[in-house]
N, C-alpha and C positions, 0 to 999 in steps of 0.2 A: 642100777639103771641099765634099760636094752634097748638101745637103736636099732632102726633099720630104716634103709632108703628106697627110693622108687623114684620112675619118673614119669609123672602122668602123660596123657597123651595131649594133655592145654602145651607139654611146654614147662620149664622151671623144673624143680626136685622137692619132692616129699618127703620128709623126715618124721618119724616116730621114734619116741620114746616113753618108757615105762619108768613111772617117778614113783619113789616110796619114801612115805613119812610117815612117823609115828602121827601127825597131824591131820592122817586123810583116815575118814571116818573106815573106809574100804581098803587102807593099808597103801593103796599106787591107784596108780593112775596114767592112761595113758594121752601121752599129748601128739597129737601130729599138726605139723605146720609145714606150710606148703609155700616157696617163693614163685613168684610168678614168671621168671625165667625173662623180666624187661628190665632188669635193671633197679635201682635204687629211687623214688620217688621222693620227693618233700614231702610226707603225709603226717597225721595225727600215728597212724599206724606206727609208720618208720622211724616216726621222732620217738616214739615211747618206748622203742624197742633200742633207743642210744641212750636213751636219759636213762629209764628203771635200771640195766646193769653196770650202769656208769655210777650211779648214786649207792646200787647196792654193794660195788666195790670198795666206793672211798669209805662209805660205812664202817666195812670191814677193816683197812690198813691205814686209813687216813686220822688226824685228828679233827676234832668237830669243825672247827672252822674253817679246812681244809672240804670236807666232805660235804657242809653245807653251800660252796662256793657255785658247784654245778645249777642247785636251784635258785640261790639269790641271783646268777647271770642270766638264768631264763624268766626269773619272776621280772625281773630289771625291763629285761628288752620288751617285754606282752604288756606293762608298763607304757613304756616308751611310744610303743606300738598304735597305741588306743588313736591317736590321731590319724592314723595307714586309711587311707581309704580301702575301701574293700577288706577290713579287717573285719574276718567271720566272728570272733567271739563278742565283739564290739555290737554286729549286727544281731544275734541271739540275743546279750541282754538289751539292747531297747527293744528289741521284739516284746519279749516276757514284758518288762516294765510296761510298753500299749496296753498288756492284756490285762496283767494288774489293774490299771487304770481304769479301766473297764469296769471294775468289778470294787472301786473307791478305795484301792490302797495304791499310794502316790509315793515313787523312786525318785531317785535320782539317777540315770542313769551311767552316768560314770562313777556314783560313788558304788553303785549297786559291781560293777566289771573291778573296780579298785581291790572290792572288798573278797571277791571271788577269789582275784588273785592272792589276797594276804591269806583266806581259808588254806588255801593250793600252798602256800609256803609252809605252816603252820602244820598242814598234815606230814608234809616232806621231815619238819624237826620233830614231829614227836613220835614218827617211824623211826628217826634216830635214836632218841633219848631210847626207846621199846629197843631196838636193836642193839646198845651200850648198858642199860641199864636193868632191861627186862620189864615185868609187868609191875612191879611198883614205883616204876621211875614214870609211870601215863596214870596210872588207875587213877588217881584226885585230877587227873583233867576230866576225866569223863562225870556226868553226873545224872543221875535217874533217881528224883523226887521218893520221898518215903511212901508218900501216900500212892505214886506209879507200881512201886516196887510191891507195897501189896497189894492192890488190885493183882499185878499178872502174878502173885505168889499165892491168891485164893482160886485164880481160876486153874491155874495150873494143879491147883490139886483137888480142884472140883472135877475138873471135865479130864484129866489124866494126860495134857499136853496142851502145849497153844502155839500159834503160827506167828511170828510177830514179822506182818507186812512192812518194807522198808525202801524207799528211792534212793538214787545215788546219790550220797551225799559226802562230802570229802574225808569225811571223819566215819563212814556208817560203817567200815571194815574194824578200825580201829577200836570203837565204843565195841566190838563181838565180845573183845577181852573184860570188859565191866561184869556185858550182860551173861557170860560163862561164869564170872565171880560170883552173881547173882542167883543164878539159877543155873543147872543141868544145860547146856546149849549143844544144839548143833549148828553150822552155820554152812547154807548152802547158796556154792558161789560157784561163776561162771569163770573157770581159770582160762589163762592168757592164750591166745594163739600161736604163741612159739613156746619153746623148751625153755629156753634161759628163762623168759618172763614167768614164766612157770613155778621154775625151780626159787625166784627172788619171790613170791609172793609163799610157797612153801614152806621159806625158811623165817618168813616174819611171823605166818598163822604158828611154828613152831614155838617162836619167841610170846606167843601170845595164849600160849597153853589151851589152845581149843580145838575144836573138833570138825574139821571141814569136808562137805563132801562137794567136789566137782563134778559139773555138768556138763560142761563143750563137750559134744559131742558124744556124749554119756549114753546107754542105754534109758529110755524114760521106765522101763517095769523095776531097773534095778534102783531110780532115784525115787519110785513111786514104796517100794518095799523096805525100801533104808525109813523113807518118812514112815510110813505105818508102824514101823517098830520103833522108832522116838519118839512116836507122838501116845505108846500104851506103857510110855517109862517115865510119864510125870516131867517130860523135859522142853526145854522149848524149841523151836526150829526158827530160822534167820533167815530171811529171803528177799533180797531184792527184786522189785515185782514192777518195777517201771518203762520198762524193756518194751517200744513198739513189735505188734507182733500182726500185720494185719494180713495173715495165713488165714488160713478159710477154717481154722482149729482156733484162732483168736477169736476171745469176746469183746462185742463192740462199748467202750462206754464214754461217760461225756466229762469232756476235759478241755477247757480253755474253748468252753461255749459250741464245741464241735464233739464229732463220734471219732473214736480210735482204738485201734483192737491194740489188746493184751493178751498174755499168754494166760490163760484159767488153770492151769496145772496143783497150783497151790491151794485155791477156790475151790477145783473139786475136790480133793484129800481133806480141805478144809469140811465140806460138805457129806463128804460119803464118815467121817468117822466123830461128825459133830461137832468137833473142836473150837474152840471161839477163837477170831483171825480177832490182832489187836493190830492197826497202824501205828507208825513209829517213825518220826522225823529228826534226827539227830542234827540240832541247829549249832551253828557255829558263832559265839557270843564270847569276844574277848579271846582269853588262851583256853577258853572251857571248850566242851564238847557237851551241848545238855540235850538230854531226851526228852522230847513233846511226844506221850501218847497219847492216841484218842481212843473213842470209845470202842470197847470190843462189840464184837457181832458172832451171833451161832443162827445160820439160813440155810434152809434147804436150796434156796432160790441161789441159782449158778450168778445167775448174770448180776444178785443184787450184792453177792460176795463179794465180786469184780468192782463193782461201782462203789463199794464204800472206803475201799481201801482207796481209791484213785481220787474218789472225791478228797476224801483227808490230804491226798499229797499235794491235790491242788491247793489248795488252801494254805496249805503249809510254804506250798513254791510262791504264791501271791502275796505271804508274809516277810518271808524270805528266799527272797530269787536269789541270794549270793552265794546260799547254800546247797544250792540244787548242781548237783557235778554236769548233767546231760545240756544244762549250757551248751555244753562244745562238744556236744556228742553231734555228730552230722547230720543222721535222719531227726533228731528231735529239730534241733538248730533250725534245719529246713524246714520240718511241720509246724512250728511256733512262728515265724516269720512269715510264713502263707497265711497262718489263721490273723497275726496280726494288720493284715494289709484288706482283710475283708471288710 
């Protein structure tokens, strides 16, 4: 690994570093991450950046119930919390539950925010058990139907690769390790804004013997060329595709009764080399992890690539909002509670 610093002219300091893992499709990878030069904040950002190397330590030197003590004290207090006025993840799931509603599938919404949180616990211990035990200590949590597995095992050797579309969902990193079991994988992911967070999500894709290529901040010709060559080796690609993108490069499509742009990146590699894009919702049911796919699509049509994948997620969020992680992602949070109030 190679650091080097700077300091912009906003103010704060710039750190870069170059990370190599047997795990990164491209060998390294570099990460740069920037403090703002005001100080420490109470954020989602700042808390993640205490918790993920605080848990990836006790993982390390701690015993289990030692190491799981970090997340059962924060699952406790968000718990606890649910009655806090002004509690935003509170305010996210009744939003989603409105929208549900709307559309005749009927929550509850405190059991819907309960049940997020026990997901949120449950991914934290089987990161563990994967970190202590390796990939045979998870692989019977994860589960992908015979009859899913051949579907994407005919197409994948009909059309010579396939794109399996995927939202956040608390367990969609972990289930990579099944769908690599399963089939040739690469799985292409947006690594963390700092170095440490970085390096802890590196050494778990390690523990999970698969193939990952990062994007923050990536060259797109280089993430565009890495796809084309996995997608003519009979293998699958993994992509989270839920990400608001409303850049004048985002396509617009329809989601919780309104327009909202996404990134087409995947849609067109999907497009330009024919490939069939399959959606994939990885629902969290008991201590399982099971895969819901729906149906594949091969379209010349950009924008109807974009909308079939988003339509699926919708459906899949309005089935199951407790497993949708962007909950408490900020801009969704905010976009969902705007559309719910119209």
């Amino acid at each position: 690994m190679t650091k080097k610093n700077s300091a912009p002219e906003s103010g704060g300091m710039t750190q870069s570093a170059v990370l190599r893992s047997p795990s990164l499709y491209l060998g390294e990878v570099e990460v740069e991450e920037t403090s703002t030069g005001t100080g420490r904040r109470f954020s989602g950002t700042w808390f993640k950046g205490l918790i993920i190397p605080l848990f990836y330590w006790t993982a390390r030197y701690t015993p289990t119930l030692i190491a799981m003590l970090p997340i059962h004290f924060l699952i406790g207090l968000l718990r606890l919390l649910y009655i806090m006025p002004g509690n935003k993840l509170r305010e996210s799931v009744e939003a989603i539950c409105i929208l549900a509603a709307r559309q005749g599938y009927q929550h509850n919404s405190r059991r819907v925010y309960m049940q997020y949180l026990t997901n949120l616990s449950n991914v934290f211990k089987y990161y563990l058990l994967l970190y202590r035990g390796g990939v045979e200590a998870v692989q019977g949590l994860i589960e992908i139907t015979a009859a899913d597995a051949q579907k994407l095992d005919e197409l994948r050797n009909e059309y010579g690769g396939v794109i399996l579309n995927v939202p956040h969902n608390p367990g969609s990193a972990l289930a990579g390790l099944k769908i690599n079991m399963t089939w040739p994988t690469l799985i292409i992911s947006k690594n963390s804004s700092t170095i440490e967070r970085t390096k802890v999500q590196l050494a778990f894709f390690e523990r999970m013997n698969v193939q990952v290529l990062m994007v923050r901040g990536g060259n797109p010709f280089e993430l565009s060329r890495a796809m084309f060559s996995v997608l003519k080796k009979n293998k699958v690609v993994a992509t989270t595709l839920d990400k608001i993108d409303n850049s004048e490069n985002g396509i617009k499509a329809d989601i919780f009764n309104n327009k909202v742009g996404f990134s087409p990146w995947a849609a067109k590699i999907a497009v330009k080399m024919k490939v069939p894009q399959v959606p994939v919702y990885f629902a969290s049911e008991g201590k399982f992890i099971k895969a819901r796919m729906g149906e594949p699509l091969i379209t010349d049509d950009l924008e109807q690539a974009v909308q079939h994948y988003i339509s699926f997620f919708e459906k899949s969020i309005y089935e199951d909002p407790a497993g949708w992680s962007f909950l408490a992602e900020k801009e969704w949070r905010r976009t969902i509670c705007r559309f719910s109030k119209q």
